[in-house]
C-alpha positions as CSV (number, residue, x, y, z in Angstrom):
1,X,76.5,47.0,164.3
2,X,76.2,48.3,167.8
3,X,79.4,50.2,167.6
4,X,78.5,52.1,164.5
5,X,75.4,53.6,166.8
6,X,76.4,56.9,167.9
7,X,74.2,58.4,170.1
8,X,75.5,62.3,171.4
9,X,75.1,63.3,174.7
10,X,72.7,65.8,174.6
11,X,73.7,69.7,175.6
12,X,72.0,72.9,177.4
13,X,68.9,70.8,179.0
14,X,69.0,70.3,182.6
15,X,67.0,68.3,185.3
16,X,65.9,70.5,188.2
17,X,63.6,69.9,191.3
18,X,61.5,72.8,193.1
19,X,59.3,73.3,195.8
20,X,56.1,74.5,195.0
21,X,52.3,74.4,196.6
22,X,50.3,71.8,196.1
23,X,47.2,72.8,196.4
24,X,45.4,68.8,196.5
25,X,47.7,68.6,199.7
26,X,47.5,71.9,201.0
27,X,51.3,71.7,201.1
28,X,54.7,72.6,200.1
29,X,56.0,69.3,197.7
30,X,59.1,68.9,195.7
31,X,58.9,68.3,192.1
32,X,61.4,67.6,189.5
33,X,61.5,69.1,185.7
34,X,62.9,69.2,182.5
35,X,64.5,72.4,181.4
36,X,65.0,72.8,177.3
37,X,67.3,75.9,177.7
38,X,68.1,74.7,173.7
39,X,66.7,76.8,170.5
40,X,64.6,74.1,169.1
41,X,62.3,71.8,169.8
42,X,63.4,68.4,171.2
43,X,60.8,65.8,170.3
44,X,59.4,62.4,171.5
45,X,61.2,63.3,175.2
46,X,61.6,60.1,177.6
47,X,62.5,60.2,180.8
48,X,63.1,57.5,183.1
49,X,63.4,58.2,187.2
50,X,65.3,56.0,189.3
51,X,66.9,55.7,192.9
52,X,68.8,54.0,195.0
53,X,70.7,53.2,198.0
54,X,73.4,51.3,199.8
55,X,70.4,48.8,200.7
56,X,67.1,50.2,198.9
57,X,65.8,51.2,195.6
58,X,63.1,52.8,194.3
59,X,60.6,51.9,191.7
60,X,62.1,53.0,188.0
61,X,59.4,55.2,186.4
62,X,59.1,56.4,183.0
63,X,57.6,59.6,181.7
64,X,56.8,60.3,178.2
65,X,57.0,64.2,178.0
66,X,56.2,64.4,174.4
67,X,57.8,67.6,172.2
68,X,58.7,70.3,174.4
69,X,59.7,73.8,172.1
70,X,62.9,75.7,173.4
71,X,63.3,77.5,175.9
72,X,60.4,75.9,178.1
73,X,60.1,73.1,180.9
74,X,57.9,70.1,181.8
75,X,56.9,69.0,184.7
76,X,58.1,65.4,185.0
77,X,57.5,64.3,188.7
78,X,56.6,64.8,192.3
79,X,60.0,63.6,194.8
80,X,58.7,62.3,197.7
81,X,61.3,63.8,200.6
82,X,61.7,59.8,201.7
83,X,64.1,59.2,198.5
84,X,66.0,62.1,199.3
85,X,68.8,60.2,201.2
86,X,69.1,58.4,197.7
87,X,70.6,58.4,194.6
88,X,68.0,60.0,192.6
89,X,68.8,59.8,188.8
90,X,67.2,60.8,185.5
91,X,67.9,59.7,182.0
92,X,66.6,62.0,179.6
93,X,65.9,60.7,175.7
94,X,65.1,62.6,172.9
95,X,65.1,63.4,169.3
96,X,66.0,66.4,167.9
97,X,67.8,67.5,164.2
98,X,67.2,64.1,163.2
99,X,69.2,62.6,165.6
100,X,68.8,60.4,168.9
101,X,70.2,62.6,172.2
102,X,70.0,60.9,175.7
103,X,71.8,62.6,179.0
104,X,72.1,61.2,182.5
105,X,71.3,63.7,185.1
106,X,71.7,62.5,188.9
107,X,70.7,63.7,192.2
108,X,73.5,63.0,195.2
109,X,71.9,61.7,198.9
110,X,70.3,64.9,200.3
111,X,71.4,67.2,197.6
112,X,67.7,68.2,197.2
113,X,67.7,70.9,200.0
114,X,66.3,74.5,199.9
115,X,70.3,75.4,201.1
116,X,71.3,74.1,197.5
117,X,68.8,76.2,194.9
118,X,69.8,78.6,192.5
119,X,68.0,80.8,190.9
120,X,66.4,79.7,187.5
121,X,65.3,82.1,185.1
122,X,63.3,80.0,182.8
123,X,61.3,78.9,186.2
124,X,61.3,81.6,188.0
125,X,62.5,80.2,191.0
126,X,64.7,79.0,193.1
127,X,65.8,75.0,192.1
128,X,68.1,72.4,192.6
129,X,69.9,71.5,189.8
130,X,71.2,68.2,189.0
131,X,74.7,67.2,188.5
């Protein structure tokens, strides 16, 4: 039955955007990744982008990141600065200790702003995390 499905919220991964050069457009872009800050690997990672508005919405996207090993990020998409005035929001899915783990990450309207990043070890940089 669909009540006996339990499905944990999945802890210490985070969704975070940067701004990085882009060296196809000769130009500082944002982009937004997965962070594994967890011991072990996380397997058969989904994650599926979506935003909206009070009268717009984006495209939904999903990304199949594969297994990414602890302690490491992926790259999961380029944020156009057009969708920052959205909602911007990221399920992540994944398997890990035999179990299924999903977690809803979510970007507020114009939370992705270099006034908001912290610094992020694993990066290196300075990011925006998301709520």
């Amino acid at each position: 039955m669909k009540k006996d499905i339990e499905i944990p919220i999945a802890e210490n991964i985070q969704i975070v955007a940067t701004k990085e050069w882009d060296k196809d457009f000769l130009a500082q872009t944002w982009n937004v990744y997965l962070i594994n800050n967890r011991e072990d690997l996380i397997e058969s990672v989904l994650v599926m982008s979506r935003g909206n508005s009070k009268n717009k919405k984006t495209t939904t996207l999903r990304h199949g990141l594969g297994d990414l090993p602890g302690h490491a990020g992926a790259k999961v998409e380029f944020i156009a600065e057009e969708v920052f005035g959205f909602t911007n929001e990221y399920l992540v899915t994944f398997f890990a200790q035999g179990k299924l783990f999903e977690r809803n990450f979510e970007f507020p309207p114009f939370n992705i702003s270099e006034k908001n990043t912290v610094f992020i070890d694993l990066m290196g940089q300075d990011c925006v995390v998301a709520e």
